[in-house]
ZALO-768918 format. One record per residue: residue in three letters; x, y, z of N, C-alpha, C in turn. Coordinates in pm, 1 decimal. Each point is the difference from the previous one (the first is absolute). Layout:
N
+------+----------+----------+----------+----------+----------+----------+----------+----------+----------+
: resn :      nxx :      nyy :      nzz :     caxx :     cayy :     cazz :      cxx :      cyy :      czz :
+------+----------+----------+----------+----------+----------+----------+----------+----------+----------+
:  Ala :        X :        Y :        Z :        X :        Y :        Z :        X :        Y :        Z :
...
+------+----------+----------+----------+----------+----------+----------+----------+----------+----------+
END
This chain:
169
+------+----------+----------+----------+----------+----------+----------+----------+----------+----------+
: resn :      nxx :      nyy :      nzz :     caxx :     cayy :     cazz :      cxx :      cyy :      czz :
+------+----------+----------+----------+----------+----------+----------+----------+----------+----------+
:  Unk :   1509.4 :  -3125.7 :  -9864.9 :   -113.7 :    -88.6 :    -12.9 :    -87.2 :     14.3 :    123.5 :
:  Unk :   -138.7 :     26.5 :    -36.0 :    -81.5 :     24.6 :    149.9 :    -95.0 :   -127.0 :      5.7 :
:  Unk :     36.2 :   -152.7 :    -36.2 :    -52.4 :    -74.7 :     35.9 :     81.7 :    -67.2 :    129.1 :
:  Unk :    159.9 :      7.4 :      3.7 :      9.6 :    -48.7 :    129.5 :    -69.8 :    103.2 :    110.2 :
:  Unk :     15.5 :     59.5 :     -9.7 :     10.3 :    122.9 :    151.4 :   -205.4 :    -48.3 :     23.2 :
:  Unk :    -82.0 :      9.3 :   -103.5 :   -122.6 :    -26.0 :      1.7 :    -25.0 :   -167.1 :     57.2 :
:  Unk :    112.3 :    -59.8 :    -40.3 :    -42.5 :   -183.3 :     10.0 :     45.4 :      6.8 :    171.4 :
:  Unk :    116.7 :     78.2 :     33.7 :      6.5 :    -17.4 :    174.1 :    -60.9 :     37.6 :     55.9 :
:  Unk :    -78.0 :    122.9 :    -55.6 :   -104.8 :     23.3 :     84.0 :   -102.3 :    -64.4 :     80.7 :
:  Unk :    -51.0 :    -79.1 :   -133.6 :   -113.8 :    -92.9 :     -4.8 :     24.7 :    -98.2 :     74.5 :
:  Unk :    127.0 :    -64.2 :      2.4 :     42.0 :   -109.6 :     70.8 :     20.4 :     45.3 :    127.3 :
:  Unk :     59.9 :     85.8 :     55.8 :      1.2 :     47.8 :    152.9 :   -167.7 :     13.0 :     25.4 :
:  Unk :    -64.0 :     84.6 :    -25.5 :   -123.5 :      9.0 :     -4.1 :   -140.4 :   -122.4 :     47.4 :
:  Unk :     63.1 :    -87.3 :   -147.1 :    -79.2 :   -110.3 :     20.3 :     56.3 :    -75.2 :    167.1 :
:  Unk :    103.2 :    -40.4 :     17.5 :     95.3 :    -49.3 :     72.4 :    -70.9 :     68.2 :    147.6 :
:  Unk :      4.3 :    139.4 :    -70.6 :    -44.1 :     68.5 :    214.2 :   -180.6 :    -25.4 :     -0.4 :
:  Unk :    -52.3 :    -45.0 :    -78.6 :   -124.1 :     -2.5 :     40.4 :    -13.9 :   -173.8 :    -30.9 :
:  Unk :     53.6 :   -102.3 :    -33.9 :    -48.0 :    -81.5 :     74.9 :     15.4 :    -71.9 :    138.8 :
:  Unk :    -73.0 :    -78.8 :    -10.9 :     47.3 :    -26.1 :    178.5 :    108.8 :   -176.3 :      3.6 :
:  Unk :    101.1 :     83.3 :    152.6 :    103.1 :   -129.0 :     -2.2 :      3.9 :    -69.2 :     56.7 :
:  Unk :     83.9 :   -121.6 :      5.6 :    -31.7 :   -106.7 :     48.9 :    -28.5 :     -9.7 :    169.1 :
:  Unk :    -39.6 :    -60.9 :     79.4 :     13.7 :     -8.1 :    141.0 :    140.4 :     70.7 :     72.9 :
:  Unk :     -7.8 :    120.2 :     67.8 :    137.3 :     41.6 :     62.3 :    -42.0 :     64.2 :    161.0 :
:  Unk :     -8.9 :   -147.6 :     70.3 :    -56.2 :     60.6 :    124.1 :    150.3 :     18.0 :     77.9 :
:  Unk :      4.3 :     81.9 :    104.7 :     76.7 :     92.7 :     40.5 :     88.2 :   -128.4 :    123.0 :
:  Unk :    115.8 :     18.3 :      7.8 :     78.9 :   -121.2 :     16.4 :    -21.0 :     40.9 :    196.8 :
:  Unk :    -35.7 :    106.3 :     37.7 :      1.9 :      2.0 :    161.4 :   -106.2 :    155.5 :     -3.7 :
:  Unk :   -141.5 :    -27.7 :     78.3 :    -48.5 :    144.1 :     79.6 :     18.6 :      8.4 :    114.1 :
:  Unk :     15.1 :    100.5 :     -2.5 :    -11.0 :     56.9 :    173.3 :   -106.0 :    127.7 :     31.0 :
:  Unk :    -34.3 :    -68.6 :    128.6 :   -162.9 :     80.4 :     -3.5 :     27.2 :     51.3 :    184.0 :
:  Unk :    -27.7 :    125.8 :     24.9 :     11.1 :    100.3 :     49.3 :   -108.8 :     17.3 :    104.4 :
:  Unk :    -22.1 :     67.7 :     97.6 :   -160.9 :     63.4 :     41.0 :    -73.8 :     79.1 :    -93.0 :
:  Unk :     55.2 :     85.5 :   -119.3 :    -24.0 :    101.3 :    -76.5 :     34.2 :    -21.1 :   -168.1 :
:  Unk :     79.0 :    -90.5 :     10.1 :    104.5 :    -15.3 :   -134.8 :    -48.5 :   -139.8 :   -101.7 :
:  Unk :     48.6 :    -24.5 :    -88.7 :     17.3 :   -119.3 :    -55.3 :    151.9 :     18.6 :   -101.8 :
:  Unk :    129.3 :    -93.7 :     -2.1 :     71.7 :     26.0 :    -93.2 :     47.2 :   -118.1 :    -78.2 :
:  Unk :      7.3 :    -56.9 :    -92.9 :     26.2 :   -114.2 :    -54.7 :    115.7 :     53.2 :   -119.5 :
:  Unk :    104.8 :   -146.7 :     19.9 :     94.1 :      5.8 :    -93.1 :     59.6 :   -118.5 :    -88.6 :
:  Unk :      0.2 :     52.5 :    -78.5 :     23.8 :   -126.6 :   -130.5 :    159.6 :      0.2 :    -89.4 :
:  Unk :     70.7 :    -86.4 :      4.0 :    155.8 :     31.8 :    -73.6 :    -24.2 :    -58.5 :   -114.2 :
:  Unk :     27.1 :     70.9 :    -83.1 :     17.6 :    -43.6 :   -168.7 :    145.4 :    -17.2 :    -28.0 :
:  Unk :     78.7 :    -61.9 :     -4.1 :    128.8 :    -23.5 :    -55.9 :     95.2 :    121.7 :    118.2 :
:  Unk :     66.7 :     80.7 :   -135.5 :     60.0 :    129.3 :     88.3 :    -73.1 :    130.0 :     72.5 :
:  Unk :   -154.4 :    -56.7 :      0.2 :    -64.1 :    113.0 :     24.8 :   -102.1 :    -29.8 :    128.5 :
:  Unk :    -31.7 :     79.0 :     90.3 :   -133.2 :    -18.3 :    135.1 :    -78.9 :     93.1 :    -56.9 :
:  Unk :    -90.0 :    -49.8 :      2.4 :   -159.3 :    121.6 :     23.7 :    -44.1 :    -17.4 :    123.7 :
:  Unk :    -25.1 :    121.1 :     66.7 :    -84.2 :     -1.9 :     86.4 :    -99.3 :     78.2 :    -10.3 :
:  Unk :   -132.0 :    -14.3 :     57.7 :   -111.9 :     91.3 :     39.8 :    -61.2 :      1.0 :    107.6 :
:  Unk :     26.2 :    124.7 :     42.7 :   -121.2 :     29.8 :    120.4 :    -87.4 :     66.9 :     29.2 :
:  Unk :   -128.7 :    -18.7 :     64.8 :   -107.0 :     64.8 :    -31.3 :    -59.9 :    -32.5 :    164.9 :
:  Unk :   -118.9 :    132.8 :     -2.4 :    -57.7 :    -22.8 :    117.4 :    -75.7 :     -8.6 :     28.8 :
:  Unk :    -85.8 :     19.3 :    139.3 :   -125.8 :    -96.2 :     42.2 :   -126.9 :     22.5 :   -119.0 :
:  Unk :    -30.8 :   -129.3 :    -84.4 :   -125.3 :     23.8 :    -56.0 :   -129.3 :    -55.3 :     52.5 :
:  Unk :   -131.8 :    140.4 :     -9.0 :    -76.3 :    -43.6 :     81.4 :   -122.7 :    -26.5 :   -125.6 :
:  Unk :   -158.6 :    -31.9 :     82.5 :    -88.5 :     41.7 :   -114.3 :    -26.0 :    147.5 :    -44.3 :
:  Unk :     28.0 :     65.2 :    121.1 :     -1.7 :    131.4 :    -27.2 :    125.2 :     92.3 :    -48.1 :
:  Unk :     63.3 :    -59.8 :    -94.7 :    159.0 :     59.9 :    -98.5 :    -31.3 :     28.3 :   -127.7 :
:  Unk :     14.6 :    131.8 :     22.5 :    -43.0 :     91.3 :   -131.6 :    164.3 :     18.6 :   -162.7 :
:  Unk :    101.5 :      0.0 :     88.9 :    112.1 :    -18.2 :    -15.9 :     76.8 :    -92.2 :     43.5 :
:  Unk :    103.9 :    -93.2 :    -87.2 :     75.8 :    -98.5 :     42.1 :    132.9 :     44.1 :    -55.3 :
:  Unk :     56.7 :      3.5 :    135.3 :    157.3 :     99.2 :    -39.4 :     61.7 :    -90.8 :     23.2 :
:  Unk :    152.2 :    -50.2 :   -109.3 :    118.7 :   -109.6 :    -51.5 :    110.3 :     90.8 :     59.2 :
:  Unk :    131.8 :    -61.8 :     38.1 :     59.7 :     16.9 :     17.1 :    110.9 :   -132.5 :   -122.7 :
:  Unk :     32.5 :     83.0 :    -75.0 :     44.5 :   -139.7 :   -125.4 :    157.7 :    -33.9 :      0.7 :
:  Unk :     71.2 :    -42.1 :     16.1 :    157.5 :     -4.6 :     14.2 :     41.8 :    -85.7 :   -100.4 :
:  Unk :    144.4 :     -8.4 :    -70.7 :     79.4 :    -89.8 :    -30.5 :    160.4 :     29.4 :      4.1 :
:  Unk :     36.8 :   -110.9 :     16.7 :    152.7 :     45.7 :     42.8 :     77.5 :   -127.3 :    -66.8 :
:  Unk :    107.5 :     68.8 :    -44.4 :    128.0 :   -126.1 :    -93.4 :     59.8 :    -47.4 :    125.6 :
:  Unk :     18.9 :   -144.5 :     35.3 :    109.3 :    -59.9 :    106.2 :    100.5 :   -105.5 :   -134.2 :
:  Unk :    -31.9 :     58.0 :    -62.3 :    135.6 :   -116.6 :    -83.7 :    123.0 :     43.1 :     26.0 :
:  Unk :    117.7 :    -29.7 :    -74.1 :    138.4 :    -12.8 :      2.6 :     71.1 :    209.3 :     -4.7 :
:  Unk :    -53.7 :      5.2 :   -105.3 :     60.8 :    126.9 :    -48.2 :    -31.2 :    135.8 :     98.7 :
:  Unk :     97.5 :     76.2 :     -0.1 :    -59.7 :    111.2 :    120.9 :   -127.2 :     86.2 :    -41.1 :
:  Unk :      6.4 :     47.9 :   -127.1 :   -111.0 :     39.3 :    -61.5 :    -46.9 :    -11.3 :   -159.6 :
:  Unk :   -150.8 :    -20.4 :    -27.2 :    -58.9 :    -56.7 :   -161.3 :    -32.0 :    103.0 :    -35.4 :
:  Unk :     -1.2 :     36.7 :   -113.6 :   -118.8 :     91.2 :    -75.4 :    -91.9 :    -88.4 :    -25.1 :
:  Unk :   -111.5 :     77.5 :    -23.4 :   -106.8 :    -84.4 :    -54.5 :    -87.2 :     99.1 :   -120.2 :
:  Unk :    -65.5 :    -30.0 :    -49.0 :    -89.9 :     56.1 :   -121.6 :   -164.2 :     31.2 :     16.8 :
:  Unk :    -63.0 :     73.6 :      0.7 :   -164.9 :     11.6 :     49.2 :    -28.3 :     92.1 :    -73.3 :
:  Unk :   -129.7 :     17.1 :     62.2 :   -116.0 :     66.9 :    -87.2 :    -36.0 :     68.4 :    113.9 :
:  Unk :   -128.7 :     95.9 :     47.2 :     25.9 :     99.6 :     70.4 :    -24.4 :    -42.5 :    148.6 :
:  Unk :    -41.9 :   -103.1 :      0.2 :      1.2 :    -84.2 :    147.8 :     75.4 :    -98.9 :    -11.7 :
:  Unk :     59.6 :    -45.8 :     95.6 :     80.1 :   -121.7 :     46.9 :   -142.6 :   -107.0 :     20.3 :
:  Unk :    -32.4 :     39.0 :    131.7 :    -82.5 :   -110.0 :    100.1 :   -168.3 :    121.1 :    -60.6 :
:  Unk :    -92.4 :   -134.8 :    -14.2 :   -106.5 :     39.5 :     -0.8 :   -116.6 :    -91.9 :     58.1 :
:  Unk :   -107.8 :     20.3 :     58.3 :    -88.5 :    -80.5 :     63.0 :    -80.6 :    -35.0 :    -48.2 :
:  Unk :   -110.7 :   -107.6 :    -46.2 :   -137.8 :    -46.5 :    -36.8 :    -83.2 :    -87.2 :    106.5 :
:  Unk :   -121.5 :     50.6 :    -27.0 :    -90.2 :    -82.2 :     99.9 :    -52.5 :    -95.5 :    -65.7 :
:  Unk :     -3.7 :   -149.3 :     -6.0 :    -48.7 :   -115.8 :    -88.2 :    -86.7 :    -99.9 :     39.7 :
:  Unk :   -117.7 :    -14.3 :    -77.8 :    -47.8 :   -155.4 :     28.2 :      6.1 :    -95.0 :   -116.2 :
:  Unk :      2.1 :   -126.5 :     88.5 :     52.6 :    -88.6 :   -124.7 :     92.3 :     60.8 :   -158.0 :
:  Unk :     40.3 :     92.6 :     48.0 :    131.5 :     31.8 :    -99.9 :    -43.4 :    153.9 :    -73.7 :
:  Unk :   -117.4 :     15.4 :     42.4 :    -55.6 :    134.9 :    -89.7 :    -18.4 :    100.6 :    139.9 :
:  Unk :     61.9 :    120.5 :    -65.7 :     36.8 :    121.3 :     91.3 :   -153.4 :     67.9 :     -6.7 :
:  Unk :    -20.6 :     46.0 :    131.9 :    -90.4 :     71.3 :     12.6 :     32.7 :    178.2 :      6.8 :
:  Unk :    121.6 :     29.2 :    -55.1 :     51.8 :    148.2 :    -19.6 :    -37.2 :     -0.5 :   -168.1 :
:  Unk :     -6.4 :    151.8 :      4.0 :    -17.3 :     41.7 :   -156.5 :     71.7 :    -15.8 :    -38.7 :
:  Unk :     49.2 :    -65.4 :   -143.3 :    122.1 :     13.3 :   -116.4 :    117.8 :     97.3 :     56.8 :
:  Unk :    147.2 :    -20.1 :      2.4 :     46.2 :    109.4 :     -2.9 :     76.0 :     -6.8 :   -102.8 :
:  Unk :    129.5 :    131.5 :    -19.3 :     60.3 :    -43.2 :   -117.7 :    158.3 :    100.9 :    131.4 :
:  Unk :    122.2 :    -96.0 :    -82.4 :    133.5 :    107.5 :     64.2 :     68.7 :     -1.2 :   -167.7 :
:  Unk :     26.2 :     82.0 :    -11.5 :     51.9 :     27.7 :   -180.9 :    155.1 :    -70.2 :     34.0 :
:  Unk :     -3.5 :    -71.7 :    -81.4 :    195.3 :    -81.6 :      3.3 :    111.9 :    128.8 :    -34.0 :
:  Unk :    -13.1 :     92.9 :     78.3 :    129.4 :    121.0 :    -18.3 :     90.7 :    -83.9 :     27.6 :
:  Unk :     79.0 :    -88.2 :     15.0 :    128.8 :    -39.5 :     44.7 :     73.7 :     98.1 :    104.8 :
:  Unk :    -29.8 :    -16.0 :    128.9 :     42.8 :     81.3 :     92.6 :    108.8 :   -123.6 :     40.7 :
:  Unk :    102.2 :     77.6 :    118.7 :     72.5 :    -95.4 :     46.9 :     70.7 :     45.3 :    125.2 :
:  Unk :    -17.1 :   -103.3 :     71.4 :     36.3 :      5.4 :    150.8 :     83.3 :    -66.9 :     37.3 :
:  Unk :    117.8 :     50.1 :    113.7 :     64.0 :    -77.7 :     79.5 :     -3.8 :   -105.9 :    101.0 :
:  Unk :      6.0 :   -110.4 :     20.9 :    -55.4 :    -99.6 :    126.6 :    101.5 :      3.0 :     41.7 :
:  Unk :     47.4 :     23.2 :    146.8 :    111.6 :    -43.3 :     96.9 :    -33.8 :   -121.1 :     63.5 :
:  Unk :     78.9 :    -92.3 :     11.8 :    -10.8 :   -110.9 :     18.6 :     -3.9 :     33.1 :    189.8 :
:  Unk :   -167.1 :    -48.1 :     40.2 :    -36.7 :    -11.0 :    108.4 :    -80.4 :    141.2 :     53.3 :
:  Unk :     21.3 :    123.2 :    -99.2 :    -83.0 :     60.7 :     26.1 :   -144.0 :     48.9 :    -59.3 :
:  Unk :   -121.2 :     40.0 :     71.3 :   -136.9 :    -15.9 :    -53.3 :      3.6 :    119.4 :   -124.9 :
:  Unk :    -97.0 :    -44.0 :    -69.6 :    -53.4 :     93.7 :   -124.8 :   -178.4 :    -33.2 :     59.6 :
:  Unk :     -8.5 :    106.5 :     23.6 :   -172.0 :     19.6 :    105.6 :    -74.3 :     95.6 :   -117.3 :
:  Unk :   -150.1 :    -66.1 :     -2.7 :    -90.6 :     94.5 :    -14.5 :   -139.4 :     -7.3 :     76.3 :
:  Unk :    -28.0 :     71.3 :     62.1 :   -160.1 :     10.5 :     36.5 :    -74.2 :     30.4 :   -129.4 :
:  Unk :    -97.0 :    -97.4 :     21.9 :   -115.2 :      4.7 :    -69.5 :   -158.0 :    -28.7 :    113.1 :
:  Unk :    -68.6 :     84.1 :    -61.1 :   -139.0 :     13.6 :     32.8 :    -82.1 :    -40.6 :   -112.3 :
:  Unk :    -79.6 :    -63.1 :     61.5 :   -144.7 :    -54.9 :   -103.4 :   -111.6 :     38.9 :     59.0 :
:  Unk :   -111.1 :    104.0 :    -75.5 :   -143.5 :     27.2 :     76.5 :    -55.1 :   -146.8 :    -19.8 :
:  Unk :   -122.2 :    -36.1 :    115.9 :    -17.6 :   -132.1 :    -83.8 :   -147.3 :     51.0 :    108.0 :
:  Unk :    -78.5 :    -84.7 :    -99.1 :   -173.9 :     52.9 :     94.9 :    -73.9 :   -158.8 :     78.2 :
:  Unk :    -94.2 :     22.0 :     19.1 :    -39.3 :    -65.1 :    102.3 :    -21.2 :   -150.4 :    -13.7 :
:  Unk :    -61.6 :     18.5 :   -171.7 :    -33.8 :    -95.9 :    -39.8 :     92.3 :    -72.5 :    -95.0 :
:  Unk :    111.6 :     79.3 :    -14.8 :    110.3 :    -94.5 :   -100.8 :    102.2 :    -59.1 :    150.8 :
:  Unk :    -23.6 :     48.6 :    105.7 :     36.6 :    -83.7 :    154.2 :    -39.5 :   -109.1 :    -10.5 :
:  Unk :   -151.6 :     22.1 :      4.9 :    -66.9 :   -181.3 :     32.6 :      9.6 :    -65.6 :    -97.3 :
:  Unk :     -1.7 :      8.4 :   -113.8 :     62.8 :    -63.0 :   -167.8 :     91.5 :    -41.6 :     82.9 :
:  Unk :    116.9 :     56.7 :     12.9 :    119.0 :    -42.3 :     18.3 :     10.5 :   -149.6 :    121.1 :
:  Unk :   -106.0 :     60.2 :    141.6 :     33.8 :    -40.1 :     61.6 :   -101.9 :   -138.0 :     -6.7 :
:  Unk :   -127.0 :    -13.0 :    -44.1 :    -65.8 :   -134.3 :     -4.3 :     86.3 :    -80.6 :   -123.9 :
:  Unk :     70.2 :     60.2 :    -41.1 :     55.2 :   -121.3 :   -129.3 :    165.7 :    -30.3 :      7.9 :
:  Unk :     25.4 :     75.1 :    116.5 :    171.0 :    -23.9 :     32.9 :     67.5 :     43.1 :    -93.5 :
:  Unk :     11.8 :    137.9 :    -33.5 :     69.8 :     16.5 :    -91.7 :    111.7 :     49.6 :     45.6 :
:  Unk :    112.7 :     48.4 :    -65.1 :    154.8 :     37.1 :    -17.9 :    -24.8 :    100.1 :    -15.3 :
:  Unk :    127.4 :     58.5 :     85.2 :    114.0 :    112.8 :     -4.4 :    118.4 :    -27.8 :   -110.0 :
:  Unk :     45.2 :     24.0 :    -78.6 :     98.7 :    -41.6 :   -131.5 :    111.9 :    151.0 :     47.3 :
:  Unk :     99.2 :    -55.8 :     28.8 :    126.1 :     90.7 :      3.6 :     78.0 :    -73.5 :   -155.7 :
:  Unk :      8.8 :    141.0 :   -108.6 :     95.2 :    -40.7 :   -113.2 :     93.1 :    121.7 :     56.0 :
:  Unk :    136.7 :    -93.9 :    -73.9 :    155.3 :     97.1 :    -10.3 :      1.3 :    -46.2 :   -147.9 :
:  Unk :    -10.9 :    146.6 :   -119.2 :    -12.5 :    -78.6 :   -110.7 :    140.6 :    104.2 :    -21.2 :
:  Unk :    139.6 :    -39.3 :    -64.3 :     97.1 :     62.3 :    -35.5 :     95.3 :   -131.5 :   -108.9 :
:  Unk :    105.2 :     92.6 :    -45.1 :     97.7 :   -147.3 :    -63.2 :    124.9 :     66.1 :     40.2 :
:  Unk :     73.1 :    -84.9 :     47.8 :    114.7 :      1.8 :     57.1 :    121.2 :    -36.4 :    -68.6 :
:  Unk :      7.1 :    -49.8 :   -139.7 :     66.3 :    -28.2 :   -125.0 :     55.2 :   -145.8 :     13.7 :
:  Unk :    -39.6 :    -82.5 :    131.7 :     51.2 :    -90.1 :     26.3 :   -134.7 :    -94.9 :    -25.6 :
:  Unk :   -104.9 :     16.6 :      0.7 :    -94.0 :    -85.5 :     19.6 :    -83.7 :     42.8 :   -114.8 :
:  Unk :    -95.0 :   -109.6 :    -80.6 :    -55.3 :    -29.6 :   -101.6 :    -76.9 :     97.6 :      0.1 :
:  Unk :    -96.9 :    109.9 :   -162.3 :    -66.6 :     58.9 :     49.3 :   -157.6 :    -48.1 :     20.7 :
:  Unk :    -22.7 :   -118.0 :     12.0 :   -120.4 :    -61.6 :     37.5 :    -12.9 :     -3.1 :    121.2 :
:  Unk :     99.6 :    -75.9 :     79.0 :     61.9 :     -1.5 :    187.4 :      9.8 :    102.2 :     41.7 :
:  Unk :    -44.4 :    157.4 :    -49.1 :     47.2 :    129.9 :     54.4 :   -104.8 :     28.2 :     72.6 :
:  Unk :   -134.7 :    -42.5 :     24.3 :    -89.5 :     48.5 :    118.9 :     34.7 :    -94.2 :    106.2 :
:  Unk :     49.5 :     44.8 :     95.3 :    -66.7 :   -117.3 :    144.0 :    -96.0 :     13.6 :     97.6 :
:  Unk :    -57.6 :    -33.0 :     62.2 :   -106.5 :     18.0 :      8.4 :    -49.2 :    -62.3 :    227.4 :
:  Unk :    -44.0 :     33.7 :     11.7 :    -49.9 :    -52.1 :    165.0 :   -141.6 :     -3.0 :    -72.9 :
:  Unk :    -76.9 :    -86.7 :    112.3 :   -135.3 :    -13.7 :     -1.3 :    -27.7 :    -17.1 :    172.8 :
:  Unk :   -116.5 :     60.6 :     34.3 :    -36.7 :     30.7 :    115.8 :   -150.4 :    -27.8 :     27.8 :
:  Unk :    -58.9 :   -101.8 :     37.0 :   -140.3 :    -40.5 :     31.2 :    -62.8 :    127.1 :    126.5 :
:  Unk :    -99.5 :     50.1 :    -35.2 :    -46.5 :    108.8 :    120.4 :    -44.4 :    -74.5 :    119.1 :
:  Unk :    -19.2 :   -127.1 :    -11.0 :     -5.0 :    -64.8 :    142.3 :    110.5 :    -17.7 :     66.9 :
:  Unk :     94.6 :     41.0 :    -50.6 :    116.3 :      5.0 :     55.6 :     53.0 :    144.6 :     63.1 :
:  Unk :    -84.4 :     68.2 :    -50.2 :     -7.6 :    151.2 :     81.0 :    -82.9 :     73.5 :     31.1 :
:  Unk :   -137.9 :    -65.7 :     65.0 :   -152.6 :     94.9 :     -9.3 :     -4.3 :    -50.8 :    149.2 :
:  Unk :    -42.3 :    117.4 :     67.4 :    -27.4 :    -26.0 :    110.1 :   -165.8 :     21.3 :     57.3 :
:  Unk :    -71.1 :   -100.2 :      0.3 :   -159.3 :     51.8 :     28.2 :     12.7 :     71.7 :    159.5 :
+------+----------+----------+----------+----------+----------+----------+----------+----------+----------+
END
């Protein structure tokens, strides 16, 4: 039957493009050069770090982390071709183009306490800066995976990151 495999789609889909509830980052730490903020979801930390943004940043390079500290020594988990992915948002609407990650069901190991890292880069231009920056918009760190333990609605978690919290004039 190709209406389930089509109906999860839609539902992951719909699910990664709307926007979630308030998830501001439980501790930052800010650097001469750096900014890194981290948020614990249950058995899981996200962290992100990123660096000095100016008016003149043509590129905004992520440093994206998540790591299992729960009980078990190590989880599998279930994904699609990214783990951690980034959006730039105001009032809840991304100022990046549409993307799409096809639900291949990939699957990865988490060791409990060690990182699963990706760098990500975003070109971003001059004027989607000052957008960003006269209206306070967000940095959005998602970890969208299912871990077979948790609902598949509860499977994105998510950080949120205000750029006044990392713009340096």
């Amino acid at each position: 039957m190709k209406t389930v495999p089509i109906l999860m789609i839609l539902i992951i889909f719909l699910k990664g493009c709307s926007s979630s509830p308030s998830a501001p980052p439980d501790e930052i730490v800010k650097t001469s050069d750096s900014v890194t903020a981290v948020k614990t979801h249950g058995e899981y930390e996200l962290r992100l770090s990123l660096g000095e943004i100016t008016r003149s940043s043509t590129n905004l390079k992520f440093q994206a982390r998540i790591r299992y500290v729960g009980s078990k020594p190590e989880l599998e988990i279930m994904h699609s071709f990214n783990v951690l992915r980034i959006d730039l948002q105001i009032d809840g609407k991304s100022l990046l183009p549409p993307s799409s990650s096809p639900s291949i069901g990939l699957t990865s190991i988490l060791k409990r306490g060690a990182w699963l890292e990706e760098t990500i880069e975003i070109p971003i231009t001059n004027e989607q800066l000052d957008h960003m920056l006269s209206s306070d918009g967000e940095i959005v760190l998602y970890a969208d995976f299912n871990d077979g333990q948790t609902k598949i609605e509860d499977s994105i978690r998510s950080m949120r990151l205000r750029i006044s919290e990392v713009f340096e004039e």
